[in-house]
N, C-alpha and C positions, 0 to 999 in steps of 0.2 A: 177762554178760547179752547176748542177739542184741541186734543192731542192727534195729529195725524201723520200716519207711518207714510214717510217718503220712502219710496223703492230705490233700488242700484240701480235699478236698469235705466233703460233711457227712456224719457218722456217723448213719447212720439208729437209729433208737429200737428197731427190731426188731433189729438187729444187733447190739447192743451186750448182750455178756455174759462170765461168768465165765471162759472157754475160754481166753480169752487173757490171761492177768493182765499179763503183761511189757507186750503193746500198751499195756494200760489204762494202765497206770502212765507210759509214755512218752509217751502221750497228753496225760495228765495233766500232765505236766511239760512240753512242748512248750507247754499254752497251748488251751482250747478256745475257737474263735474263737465270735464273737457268730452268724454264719450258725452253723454249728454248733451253739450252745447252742437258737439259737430252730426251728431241725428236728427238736429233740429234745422242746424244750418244747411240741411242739403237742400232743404225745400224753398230757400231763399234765392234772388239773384246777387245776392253781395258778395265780393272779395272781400279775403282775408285783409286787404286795407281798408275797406267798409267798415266790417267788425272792429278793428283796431280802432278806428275814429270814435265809432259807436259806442264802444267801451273805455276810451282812453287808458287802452292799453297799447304799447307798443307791438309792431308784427313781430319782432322776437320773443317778446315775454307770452305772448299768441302760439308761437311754434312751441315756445318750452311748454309750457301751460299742454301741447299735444302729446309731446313726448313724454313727459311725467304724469300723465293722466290727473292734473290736476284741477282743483275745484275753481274756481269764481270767487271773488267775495262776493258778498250779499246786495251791494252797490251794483257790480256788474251783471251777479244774475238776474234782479227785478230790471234792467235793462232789457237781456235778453227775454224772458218774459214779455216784459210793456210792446216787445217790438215784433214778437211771434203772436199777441193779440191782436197787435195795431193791424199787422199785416190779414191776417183770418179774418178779422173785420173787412178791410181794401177787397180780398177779393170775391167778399160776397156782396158790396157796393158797384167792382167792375162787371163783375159777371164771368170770368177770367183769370187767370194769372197770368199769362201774357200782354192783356190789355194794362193792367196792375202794372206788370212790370216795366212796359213802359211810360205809364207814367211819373213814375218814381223818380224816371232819369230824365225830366223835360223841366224846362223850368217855369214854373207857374206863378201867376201874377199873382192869384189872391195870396199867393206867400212869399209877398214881395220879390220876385222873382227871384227866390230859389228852386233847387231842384227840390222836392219833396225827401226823398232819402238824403241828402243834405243836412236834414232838422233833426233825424231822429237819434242824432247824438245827447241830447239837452233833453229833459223832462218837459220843457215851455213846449221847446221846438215838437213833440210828438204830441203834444196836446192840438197846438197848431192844424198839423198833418190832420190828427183825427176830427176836429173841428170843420176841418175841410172835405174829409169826408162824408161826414153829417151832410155838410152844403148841400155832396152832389147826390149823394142818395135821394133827398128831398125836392134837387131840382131846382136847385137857390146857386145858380154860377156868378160867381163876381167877376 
């Protein structure tokens, strides 16, 4: 596998896609640091209890994590990751990010009526979510 130079700086939210999977994953395993994670999370609508769920981290360990400008493990960054794609994926299926956003927070039948952000704590669950996307893209609603 290439060797590729991951930067300090922050991975912008618009930059970040499937082109380069080797980056991503080296990324990922490198460590996304807390600047890093919170440049990415601006573009989201989730609370810092979202992310906590999301990563099975606690909102304190969350805060330190800000104040120590600390990394990720590698479990939590390919999270971050899975869900800054999932999402860049959503809203070129909504056509929006406000249509996107709500419907993250409605609860949907073909996912057994949960909410969609809901899922994307669990690997299944965002596979799910993405699954479901496919659907509406194509115009296949359950």
């Amino acid at each position: 596998m290439k060797d590729y130079e991951i930067p300090d700086d922050p991975i912008m939210y618009e930059s970040v896609g499937e082109k380069d999977v080797f980056y991503l994953i080296q990324a990922a395993r490198k460590g996304i640091g807390y600047p890093r994670f919170a440049a990415l999370a601006k573009a989201f609508p989730f609370s810092i209890r979202d992310w906590s769920g999301f990563l099975h981290i606690s909102e304190r360990t969350l805060q330190r994590y800000s104040k120590e400008a600390k990394a990720f493990d590698p479990v939590s960054s390919e999270r971050i990751i899975e869900i800054t794609l999932l999402y860049k994926q959503a809203i070129t299926v909504f056509g929006s990010k406000n249509k996107l956003d709500v419907w993250l927070d409605i609860q949907n039948v073909a996912l057994g009526g949960a909410k969609p952000k809901e899922l994307l704590d669990s690997t299944l669950g965002l596979q799910l979510v993405r699954n479901e996307l496919v659907r509406i893209e194509h115009g296949i609603l359950s």
